[in-house]
N, C-alpha and C positions, 0 to 999 in steps of 0.2 A: 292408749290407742296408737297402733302402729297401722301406719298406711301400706295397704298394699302396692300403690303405684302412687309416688309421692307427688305431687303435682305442684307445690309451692317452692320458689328459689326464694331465698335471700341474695338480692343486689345488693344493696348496701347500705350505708345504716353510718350516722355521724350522732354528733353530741356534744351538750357544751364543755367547758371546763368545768369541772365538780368543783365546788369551792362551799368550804367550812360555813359554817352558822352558828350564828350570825358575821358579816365578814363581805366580801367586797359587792356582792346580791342584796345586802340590808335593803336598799333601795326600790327594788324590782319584785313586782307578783310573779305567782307560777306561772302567769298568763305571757309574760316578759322571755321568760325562760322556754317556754314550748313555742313562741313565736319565732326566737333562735334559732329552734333546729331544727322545725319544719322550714324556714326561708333557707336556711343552708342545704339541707337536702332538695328542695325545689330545683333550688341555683345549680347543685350537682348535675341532677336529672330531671333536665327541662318536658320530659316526660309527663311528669306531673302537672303540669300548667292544662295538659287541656284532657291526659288520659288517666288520672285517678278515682277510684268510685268511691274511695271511703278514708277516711281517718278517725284511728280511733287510741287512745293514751289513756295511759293510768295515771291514779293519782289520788294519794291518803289522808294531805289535811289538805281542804280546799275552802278557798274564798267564798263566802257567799256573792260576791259581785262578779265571779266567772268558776258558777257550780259548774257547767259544762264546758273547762278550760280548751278540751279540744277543740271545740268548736269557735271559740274565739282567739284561740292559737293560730287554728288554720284563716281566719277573717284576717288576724291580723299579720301574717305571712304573705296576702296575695293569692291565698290557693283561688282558684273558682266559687264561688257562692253556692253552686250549685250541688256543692262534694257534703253529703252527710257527715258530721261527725259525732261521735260518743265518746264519752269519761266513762272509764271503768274502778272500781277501787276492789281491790282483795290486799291489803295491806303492804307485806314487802316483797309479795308477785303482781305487783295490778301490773308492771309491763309485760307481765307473762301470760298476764290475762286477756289483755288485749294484742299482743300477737297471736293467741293459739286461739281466741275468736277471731282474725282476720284469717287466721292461716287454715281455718273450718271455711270459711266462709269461698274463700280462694278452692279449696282442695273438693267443695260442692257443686262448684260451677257458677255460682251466685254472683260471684266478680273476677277480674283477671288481676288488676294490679291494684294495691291501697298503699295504707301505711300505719304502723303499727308503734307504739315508743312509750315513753309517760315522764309525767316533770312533778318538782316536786321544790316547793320553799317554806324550808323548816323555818328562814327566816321571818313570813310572810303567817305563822301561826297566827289563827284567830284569838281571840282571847275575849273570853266570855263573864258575861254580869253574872252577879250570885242571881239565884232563882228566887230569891226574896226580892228583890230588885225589878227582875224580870216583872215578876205578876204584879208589882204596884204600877208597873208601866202600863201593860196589858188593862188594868179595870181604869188607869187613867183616860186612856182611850176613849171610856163610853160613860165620862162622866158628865155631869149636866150643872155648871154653877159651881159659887165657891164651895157651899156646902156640902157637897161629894167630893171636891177635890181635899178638902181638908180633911174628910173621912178617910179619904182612900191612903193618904199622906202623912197623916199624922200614928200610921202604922212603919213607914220610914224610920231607918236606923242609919245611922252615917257607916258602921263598919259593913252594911252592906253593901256600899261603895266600893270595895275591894275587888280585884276583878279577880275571874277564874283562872288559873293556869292551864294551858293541855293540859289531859292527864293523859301519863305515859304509862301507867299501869295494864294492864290485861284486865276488862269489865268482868269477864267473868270470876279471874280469881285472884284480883286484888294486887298480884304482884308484878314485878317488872320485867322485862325482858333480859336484862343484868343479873335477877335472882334465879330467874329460872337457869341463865348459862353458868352460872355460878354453881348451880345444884347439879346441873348437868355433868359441868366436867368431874365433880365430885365422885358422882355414879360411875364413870368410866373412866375413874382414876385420872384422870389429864392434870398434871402439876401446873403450878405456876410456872415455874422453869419453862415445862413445853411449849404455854400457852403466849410469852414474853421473847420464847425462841421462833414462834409461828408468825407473830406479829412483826420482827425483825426481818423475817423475810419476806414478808410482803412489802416491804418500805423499800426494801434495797431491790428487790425484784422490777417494783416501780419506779424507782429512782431511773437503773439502768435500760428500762425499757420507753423511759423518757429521752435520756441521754443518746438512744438506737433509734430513735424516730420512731418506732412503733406506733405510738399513738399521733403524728403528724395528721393523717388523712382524715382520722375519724373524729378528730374535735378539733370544731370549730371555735376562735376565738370569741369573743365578745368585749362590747367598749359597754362601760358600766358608769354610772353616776356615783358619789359625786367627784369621784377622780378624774372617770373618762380616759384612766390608763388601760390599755389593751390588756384583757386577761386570755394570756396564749395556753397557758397549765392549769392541770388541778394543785390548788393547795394545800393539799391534803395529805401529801407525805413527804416524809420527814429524810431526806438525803444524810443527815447527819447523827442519823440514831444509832443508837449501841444499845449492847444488852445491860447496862452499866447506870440507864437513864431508865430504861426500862423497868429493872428490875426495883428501882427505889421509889418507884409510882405506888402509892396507898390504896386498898382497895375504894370499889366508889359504892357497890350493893351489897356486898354482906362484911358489914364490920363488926370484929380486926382482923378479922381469919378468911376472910373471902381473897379468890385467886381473880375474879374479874378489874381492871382497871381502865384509865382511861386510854392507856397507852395500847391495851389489845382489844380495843371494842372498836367499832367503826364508828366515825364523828356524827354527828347530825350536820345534814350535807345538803346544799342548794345545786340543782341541773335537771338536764333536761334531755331524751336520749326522741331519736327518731329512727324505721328503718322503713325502706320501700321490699315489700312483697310482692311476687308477681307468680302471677302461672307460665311453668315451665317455657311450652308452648309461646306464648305472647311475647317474653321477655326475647326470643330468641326472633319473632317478627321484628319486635323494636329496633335490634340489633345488641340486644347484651349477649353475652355468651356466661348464661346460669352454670356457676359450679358447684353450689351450698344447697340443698334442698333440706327442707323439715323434714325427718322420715317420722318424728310422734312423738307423742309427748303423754305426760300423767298428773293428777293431782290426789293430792292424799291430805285428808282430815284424821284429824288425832286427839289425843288428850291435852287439852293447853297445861293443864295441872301436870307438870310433871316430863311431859313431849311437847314443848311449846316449840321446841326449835330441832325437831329430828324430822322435819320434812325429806331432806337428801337422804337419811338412812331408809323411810318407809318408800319414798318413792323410786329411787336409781335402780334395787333390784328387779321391781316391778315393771320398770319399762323396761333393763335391758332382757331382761326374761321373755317379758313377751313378743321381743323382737329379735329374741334368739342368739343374743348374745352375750359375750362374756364381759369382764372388765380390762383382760388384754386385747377385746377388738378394739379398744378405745382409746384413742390417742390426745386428744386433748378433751380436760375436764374443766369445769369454770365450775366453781363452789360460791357462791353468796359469803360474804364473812363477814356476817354479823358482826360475831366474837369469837375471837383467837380459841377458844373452850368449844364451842359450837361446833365448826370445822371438827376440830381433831375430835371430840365426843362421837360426831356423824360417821367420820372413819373407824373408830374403833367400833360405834357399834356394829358397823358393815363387819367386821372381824369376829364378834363375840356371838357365841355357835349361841350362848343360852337367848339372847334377845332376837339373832336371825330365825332360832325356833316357835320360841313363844310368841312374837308381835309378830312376825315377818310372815309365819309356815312352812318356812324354808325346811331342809333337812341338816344342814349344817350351817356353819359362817357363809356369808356371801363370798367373801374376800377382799383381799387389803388394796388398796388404790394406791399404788406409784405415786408420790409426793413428786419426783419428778415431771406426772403429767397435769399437774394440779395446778393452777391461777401462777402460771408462768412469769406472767407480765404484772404482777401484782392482782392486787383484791379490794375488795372495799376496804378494809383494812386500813389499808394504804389511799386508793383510788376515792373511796367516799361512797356514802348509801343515799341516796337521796330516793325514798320510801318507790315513787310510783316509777321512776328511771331508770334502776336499777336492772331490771330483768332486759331494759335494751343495751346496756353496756356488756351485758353476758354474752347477751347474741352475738352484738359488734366482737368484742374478743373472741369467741370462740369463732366467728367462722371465720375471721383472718388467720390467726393463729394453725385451722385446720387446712387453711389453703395453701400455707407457710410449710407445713409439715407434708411427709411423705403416706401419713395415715389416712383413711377413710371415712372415720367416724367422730365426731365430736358428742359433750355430753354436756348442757344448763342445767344446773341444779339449786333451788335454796328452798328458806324455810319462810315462815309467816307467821304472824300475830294471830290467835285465837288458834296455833295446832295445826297451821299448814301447811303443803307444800307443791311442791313442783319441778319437775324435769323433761327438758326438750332435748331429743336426739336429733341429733344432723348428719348428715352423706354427705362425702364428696363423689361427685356424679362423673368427675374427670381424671379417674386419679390415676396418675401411672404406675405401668407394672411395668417391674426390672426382672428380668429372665436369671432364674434362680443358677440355671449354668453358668454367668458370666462371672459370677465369683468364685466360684470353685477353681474355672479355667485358670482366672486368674492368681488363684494361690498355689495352682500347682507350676505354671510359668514362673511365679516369685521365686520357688524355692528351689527353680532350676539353675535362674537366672543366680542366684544368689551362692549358689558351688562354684561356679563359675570365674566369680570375684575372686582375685589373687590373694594373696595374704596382705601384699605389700599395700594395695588399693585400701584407703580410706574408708570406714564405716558411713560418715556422711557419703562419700561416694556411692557407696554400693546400696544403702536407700535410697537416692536420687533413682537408679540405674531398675532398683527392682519397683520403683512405684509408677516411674514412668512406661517400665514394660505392662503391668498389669493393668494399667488404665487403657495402655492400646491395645491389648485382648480386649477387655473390657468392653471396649467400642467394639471390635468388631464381632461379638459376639449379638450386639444388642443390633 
């Protein structure tokens, strides 16, 4: 779905610090963690206090004591009583779920300003009674006397005592998300090597984009029990990794021959991401000056058998096609990374003419996506997954990142449990154009300027001499 007149801005969008599971969050429900970042987006934009009409967050394993976390996120944040909100789950899109339902809901007329995000504490897993257990519980209920209870009871077993674990498998086909990217990069040749070299760059990418303040604005700290030491970072990646640590890591889903490990999978990760939407129009009464808008977005279902993790390959051509664009309009990409295999699989199939024909209908390859415009600032990888969050840390990076650069278009893409996917396109609604004469002028003034320079005159000199003339054309050109 591309919009013909985009009507939803992204203002702004914060989040906690992602932090490993189980790990300094041990203590805190998801409900803890979305109270986080709905109260720091509040506190941003005091806007919310009295002109919000909706909130609404994703999110994959939840508490039975706060099934509707949004709604007691936003209770316990201070938002208004009176702001609806809903919990959405599509597994590792529910934030994407619940923004492209706020950002329908926004682009219909239906509301002007909400907010959109999702949290998620792997640490906070339910953990379930065997179903043998269960139903002696269930007929203990409506028993009558000792003689039912002894009936009902004396069908008791102590190993049914044992509790359930998550299952991390895929219901419908039995296996993990680790086997299936394991099979994946297999299909699309992706080595260990590449998958151990992709992962290393997302650490260092994050490292350094920790170290540049990058992420200062959009994540808010939090004071945690039972330390109560301020957590300012995610814990989540590794400043001091090499390909050396990497590369001696065992596989963990298909052994002894499997290329997935722990070192290129993304961690199981506790946080909680928030962003304010608003229609174009209103945000600009308020007094923001909107420069991000949603122009569309797509979801694609597929085979979990086998496509459990190519949502980016079937959905990216699908949107930028139908909004009439290529992969060089595109200037920043944010990829979901699962696993180091996944990523680079999703790129090569974009590449591979036989899979863009057959699955896609395309006539040829889509084409190859610039690794230089790719999770810049690192990735889950590095940054952490935390299941329903995750698609609002996409947003938050891509639309800083696009407002950072001199491009137009940004591109969210990831995959999903059960064969899903999804990608959101973005505009920059303000973006400048530089007058394609001023460079030219300018390199024909350089190389005048630069005959000019004596022999004797220094080469540092005569760079000084030609950058500073070409930048003053330059200006007066513009």
């Amino acid at each position: 779905m591309i919009f013909k007149q985009a009507k939803v801005a992204f203002i702004d969008g914060v989040r906690t610090p992602f932090a490993k599971s189980p790990g300094p969050y041990a203590q805190l429900k998801a409900y803890d963690l979305g109270r986080e970042a709905l109260l720091a987006l509040k506190n941003r934009n005091p806007i919310l206090d009295n002109n919000c009409e909706q909130v609404t967050m994703g999110c994959v394993i939840h508490n039975a004591a706060t099934s509707n976390v949004a709604r007691e996120s936003l209770i316990g944040a201070g938002y208004d009583l009176s702001i609806p909100a809903s919990t959405v789950t599509q597994a590792c899109i529910s934030a994407n779920r619940a923004i492209t339902n706020t950002v329908e809901a926004i682009q219909a007329g239906v509301m002007k300003t909400a907010v959109a995000g999702g949290v998620e504490s792997t640490s906070d897993a339910p953990v379930r009674i065997s179903d043998k257990l269960k139903a002696v519980l269930l007929k203990a209920q409506k028993a009558r006397g000792a003689k039912d209870y002894w009936a009902i009871f004396k069908q008791f077993k102590f190993k049914d005592l044992v509790p359930v674990a998550p299952a991390i498998a895929e219901f419908s086909t039995g296996e993990t998300m680790g086997q299936d990217a394991d099979r994946l990069a297999a299909r699309f040749g992706v080595t260990r090597l590449e998958q151990d070299e992709f992962s290393l760059r997302s650490h260092q990418l994050a490292t350094k984009a920790w170290e540049d303040g990058k992420f200062d604005k959009e994540v808010q700290a939090i004071i945690a029990p039972p330390s109560f030491a301020p957590m300012e970072q995610d814990n989540t990646f590794y400043a001091n990794s090499n390909i050396q640590k990497l590369s001696s890591l065992r596989p963990v889903f298909v052994r002894p021959n499997g290329t997935v490990t722990a070192g290129n999978a993304s961690p199981l990760t506790d946080g909680a991401s928030a962003c304010l939407l608003m229609d174009v129009d209103e945000a600009k009464k308020q007094g923001y000056k909107p420069n991000v808008v949603i122009q569309g977005y797509t979801y694609s279902a597929h085979d979990p058998n086998g496509e459990l993790l190519l949502g980016p390959a079937f959905t990216i051509p699908r949107l930028l096609n139908e909004a009439g664009l290529k992969i060089s309009d595109i200037d920043v990409f944010e990829i979901h990374e699962a696993f180091a295999g996944q990523v680079l699989a999703n790129l090569a199939a974009l590449n591979d003419k036989e899979f863009c024909v057959e699955r896609l209908g395309l006539k040829g390859a889509f084409g190859e996506i610039p690794m230089d415009k790719i999770n810049t600032q690192g990735g889950s990888l590095s940054l952490g997954h935390p299941f329903g969050a995750t698609g609002g840390r996409l947003l938050i990076s891509a639309a800083r990142r696009l407002e950072e650069s001199d491009g137009e278009y940004a591109l969210i893409s990831a995959c999903a449990a059960g064969g899903q996917g999804n990608s959101i396109l973005l505009k920059k609604i303000n973006k400048t154009v530089t007058k394609k004469t001023s460079k030219k002028t300018a390199k024909k003034v350089t190389k005048k300027v630069a005959k000019k320079v004596t022999k004797k005159t220094s080469k540092k000199v005569a760079k000084k001499v030609t950058k500073k003339t070409a930048t003053k054309t330059g200006n007066k050109e513009k």
